[in-house]
C-alpha positions in Angstrom: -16.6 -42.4 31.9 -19.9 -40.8 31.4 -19.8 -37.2 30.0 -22.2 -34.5 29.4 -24.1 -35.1 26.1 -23.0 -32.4 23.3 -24.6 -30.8 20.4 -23.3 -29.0 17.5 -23.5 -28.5 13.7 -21.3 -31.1 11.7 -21.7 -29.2 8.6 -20.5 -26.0 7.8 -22.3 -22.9 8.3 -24.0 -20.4 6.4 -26.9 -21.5 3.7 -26.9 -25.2 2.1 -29.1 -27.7 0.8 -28.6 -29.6 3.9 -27.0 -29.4 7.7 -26.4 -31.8 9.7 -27.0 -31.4 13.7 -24.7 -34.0 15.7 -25.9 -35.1 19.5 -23.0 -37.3 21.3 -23.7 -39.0 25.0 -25.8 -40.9 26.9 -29.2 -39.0 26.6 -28.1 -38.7 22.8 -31.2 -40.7 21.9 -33.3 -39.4 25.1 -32.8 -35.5 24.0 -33.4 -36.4 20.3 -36.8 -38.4 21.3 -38.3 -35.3 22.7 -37.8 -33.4 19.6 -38.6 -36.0 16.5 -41.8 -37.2 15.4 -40.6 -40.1 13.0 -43.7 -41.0 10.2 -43.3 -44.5 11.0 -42.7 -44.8 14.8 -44.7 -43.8 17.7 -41.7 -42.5 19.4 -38.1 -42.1 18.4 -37.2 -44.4 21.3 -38.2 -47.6 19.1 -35.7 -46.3 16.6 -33.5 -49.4 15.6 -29.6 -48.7 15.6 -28.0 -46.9 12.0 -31.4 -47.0 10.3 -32.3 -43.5 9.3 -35.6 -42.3 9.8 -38.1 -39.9 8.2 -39.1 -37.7 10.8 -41.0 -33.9 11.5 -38.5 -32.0 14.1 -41.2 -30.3 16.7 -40.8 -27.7 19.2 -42.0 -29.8 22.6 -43.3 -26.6 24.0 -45.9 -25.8 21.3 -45.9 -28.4 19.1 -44.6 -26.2 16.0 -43.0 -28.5 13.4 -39.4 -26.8 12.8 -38.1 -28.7 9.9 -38.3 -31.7 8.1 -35.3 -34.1 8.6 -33.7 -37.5 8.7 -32.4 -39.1 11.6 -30.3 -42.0 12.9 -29.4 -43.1 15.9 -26.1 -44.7 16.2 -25.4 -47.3 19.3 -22.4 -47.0 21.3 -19.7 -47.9 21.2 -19.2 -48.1 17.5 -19.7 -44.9 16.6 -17.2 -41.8 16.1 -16.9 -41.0 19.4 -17.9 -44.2 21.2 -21.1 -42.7 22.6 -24.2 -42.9 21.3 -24.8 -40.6 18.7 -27.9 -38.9 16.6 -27.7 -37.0 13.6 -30.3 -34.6 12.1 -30.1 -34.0 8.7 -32.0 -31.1 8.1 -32.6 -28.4 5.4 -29.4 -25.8 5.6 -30.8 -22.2 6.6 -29.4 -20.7 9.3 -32.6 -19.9 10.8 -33.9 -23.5 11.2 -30.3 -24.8 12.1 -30.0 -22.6 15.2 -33.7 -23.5 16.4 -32.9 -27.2 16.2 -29.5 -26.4 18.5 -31.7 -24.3 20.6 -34.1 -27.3 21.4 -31.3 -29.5 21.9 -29.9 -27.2 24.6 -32.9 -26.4 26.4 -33.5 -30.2 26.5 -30.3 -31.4 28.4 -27.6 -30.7 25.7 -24.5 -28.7 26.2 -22.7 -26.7 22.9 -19.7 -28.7 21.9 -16.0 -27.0 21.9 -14.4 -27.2 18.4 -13.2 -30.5 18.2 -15.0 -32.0 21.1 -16.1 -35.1 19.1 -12.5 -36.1 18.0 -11.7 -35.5 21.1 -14.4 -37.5 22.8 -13.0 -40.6 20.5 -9.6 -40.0 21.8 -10.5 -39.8 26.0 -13.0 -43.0 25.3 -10.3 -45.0 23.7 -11.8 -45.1 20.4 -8.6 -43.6 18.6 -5.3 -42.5 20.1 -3.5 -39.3 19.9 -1.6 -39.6 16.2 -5.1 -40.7 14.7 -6.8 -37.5 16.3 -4.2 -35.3 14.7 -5.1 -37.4 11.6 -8.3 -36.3 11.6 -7.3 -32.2 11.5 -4.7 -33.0 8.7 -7.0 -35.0 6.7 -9.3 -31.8 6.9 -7.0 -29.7 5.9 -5.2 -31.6 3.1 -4.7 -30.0 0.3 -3.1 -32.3 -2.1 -3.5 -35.7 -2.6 -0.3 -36.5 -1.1 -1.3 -35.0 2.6 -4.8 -37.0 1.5 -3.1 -40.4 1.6 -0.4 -39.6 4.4 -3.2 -38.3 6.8 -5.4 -41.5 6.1 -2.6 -44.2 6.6 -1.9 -41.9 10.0 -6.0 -42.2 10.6 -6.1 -45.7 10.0 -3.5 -46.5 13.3 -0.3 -47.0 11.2 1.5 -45.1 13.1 0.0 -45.5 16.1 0.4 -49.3 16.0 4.2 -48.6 15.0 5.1 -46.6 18.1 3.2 -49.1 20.0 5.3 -52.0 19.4 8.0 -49.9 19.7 7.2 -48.8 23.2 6.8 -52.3 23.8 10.4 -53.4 23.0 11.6 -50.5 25.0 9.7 -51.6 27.9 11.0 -55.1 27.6 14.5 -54.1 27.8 14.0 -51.6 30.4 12.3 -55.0 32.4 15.1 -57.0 31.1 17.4 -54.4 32.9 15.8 -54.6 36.1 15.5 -58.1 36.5 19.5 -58.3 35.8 19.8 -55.9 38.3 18.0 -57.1 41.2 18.4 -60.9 40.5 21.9 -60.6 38.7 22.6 -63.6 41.0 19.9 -65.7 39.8 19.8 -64.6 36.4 23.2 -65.2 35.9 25.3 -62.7 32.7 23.2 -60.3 30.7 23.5 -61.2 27.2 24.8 -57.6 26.4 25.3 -58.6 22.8 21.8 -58.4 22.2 20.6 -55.9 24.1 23.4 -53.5 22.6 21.6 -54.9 18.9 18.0 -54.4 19.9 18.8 -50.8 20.9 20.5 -50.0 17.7 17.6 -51.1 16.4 15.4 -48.9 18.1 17.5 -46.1 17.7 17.7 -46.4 13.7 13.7 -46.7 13.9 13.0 -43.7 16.2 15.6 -41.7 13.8 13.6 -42.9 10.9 10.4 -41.4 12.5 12.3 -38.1 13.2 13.7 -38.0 9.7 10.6 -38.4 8.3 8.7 -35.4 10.1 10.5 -32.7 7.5 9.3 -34.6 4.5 5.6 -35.0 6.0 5.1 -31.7 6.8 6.1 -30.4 3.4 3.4 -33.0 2.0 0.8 -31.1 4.6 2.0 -27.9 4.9 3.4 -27.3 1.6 6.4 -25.2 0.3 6.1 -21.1 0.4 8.1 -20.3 -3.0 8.6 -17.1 -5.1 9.5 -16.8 -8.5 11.6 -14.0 -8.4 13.6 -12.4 -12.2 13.3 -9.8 -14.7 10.5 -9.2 -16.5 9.6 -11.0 -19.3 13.0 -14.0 -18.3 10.0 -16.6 -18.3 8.4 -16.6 -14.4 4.9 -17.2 -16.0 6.1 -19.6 -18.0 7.5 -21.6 -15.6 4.8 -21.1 -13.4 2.7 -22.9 -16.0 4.3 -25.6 -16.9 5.0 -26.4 -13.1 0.8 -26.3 -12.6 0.4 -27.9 -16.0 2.6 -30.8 -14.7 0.7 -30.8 -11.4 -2.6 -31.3 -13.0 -1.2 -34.0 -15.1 -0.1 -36.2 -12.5 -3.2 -35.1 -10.5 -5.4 -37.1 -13.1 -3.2 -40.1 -13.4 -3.3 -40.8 -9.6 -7.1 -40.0 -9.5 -9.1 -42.8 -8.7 -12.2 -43.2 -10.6 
């Protein structure tokens, strides 16, 4: 599958000591070349795979130097998306952050959608769908519980799980046909077992359901309100629950 190659920011915007400019696709390292002038490389085309370079960002059409930057180029297919990839790391005004995605559109680049390079990952096989959804909750975790949950998830626990899942379900449902068309040949279906392995399956599928409340409570959280009359101790309470919080915060943090 060969897709357009994208450009867009991969740091947050507004001023910062550094941004960083992400190019994804096959001309990745084509596009890139046309705009760096690495110190210690004639062109960025020699650039060796995940070594970063020390390079002057140029404008092609007038040779202006733009910023001054780091790059790497990143071989497919073991990068994020499982295309080849460049980042720019660049200084973080505004100013110099939109020339850079300028040049990168006027030479072949298209602007990537929000979440285009997760999404790239996912349509090239790279991840599958519960470790893209990782990737949002992992961004948006805000306690160390969702942390964790949302890195197991990113990691293809669950993924792998419903995966061998599927795969028992498909063997029975194969099972099931094979009695049915070749009953004669196959002789009795050993319902005894099948009745167990779908128990099985059941109680597991059950399990994941069940366990949907309790992980969207670690992501999501739980809307509360202290509600009583004045001065009954709401403050108080309030306290010692964030006190607690904190507590356990720093007995759980890693070094």
């Amino acid at each position: 599958m060969i897709l357009p190659t994208i450009v867009a920011t991969a740091t947050p915007p507004g001023e910062g000591g550094i941004a960083i400019i992400r190019l994804s696709g096959s001309k990745a390292k084509e596009i890139a070349a046309k705009l760096l002038h690495p110190v210690s490389l004639a062109d960025f085309r020699q650039a060796k795979s995940r070594q970063i370079y020390y390079s002057w960002l140029q404008d092609p059409g007038n040779g202006e130097k733009v910023d001054e930057v780091l790059a790497v180029w990143m071989q497919a297919p073991t990068t994020y998306t499982g295309e080849d990839v460049v980042e720019i790391q660049g200084h973080g005004g505004m100013a110099a952050v939109q020339r850079i995605l300028e040049l990168c559109l006027a030479h072949g680049a298209i602007l990537a959608e929000p979440g285009e390079f997760t999404k790239r990952a996912f349509l090239l096989g790279r991840i599958d769908l519960t470790q893209a959804e990782a990737v949002m909750d992992l961004v948006k975790a805000c306690s160390s519980a969702a942390s964790r949950q949302a890195v197991k998830q990113l990691a293809g626990t669950l993924g792998v799980h419903l995966r061998q899942l599927s795969g028992m379900l498909l063997q029975l449902y194969a099972m099931l046909e094979a009695w049915i068309d070749f009953s004669d040949e196959i002789g009795e279906l050993d319902s005894s077992t099948l009745k167990q392995r779908l128990e099985f399956l059941q109680q597991e599928l059950q399990g994941l359901l069940d366990s949907y409340a309790k992980g969207r409570i670690q992501r999501q959280g739980i809307a509360t309100a202290l509600i009583g009359l004045p001065n009954v101790g709401k403050s108080t309470l309030f306290n010692a629950v964030m006190q607690t919080a904190a507590e356990a915060a720093k007995t759980t943090a890693v070094p």
